[in-house]
C-alpha positions in Angstrom: 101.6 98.3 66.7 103.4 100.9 68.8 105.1 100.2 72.0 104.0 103.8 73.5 102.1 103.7 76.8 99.6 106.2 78.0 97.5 106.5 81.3 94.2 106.0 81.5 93.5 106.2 84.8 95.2 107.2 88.5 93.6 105.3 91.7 94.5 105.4 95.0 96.1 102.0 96.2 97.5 99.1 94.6 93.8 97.3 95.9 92.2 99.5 93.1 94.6 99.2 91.0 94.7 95.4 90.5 90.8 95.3 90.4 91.2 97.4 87.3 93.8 96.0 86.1 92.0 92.6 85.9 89.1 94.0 84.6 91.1 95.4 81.4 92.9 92.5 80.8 89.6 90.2 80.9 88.6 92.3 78.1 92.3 92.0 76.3 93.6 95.1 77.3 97.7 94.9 78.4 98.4 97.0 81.5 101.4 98.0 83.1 100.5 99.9 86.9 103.2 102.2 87.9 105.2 102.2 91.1 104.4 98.7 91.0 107.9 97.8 92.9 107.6 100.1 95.7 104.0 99.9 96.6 104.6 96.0 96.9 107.6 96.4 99.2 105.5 99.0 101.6 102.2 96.9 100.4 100.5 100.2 102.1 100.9 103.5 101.1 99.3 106.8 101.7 99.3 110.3 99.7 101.4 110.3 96.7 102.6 106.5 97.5 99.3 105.4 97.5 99.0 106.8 93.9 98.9 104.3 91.1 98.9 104.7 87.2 97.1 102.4 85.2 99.3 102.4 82.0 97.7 100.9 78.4 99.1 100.7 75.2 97.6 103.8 73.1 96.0 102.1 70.3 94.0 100.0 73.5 93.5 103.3 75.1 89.4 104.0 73.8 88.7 100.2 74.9 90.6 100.8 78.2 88.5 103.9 78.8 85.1 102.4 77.9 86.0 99.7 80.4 86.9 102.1 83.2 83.4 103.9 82.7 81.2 100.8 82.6 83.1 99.4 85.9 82.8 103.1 87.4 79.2 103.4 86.3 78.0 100.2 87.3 77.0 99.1 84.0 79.9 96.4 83.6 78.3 93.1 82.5 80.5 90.3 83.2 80.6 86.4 82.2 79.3 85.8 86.0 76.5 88.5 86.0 73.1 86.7 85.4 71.3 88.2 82.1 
């Protein structure tokens, strides 16, 4: 298992961000967001400080990915989401 992170996505705002980020880890993926720290001090940013990485560990990239389209496609099933 490497340590190496890659992104997998970029939103706008840590709002997004931590959606996601909730998301992937339901599903067992690790994420680290980046500028974490300084979007938490300003808690609103705009432009380039409203950008946030969604960083994965590469060999969780695919699943990451496949995550990101189902939640971006609207075909995400969740626990709560009646059969």
């Amino acid at each position: 298992m490497s340590g190496e992170l890659v992104k997998v996505e970029t939103v706008s705002g840590l709002l997004e961000a931590e959606i996601l980020r909730g998301l992937l880890e339901a599903a067992g993926v690790m994420v680290e967001l980046s500028h974490e720290a300084a979007l938490s001090v300003y808690s609103l940013g705009v432009g380039r400080m409203a950008r946030v990485d969604l960083m994965v560990r590469a060999e969780q990239e695919d699943l990451a990915r496949e995550v990101i389209q189902a939640y971006r496609s609207g075909s995400l099933e969740t626990p709560d989401t009646p059969a």
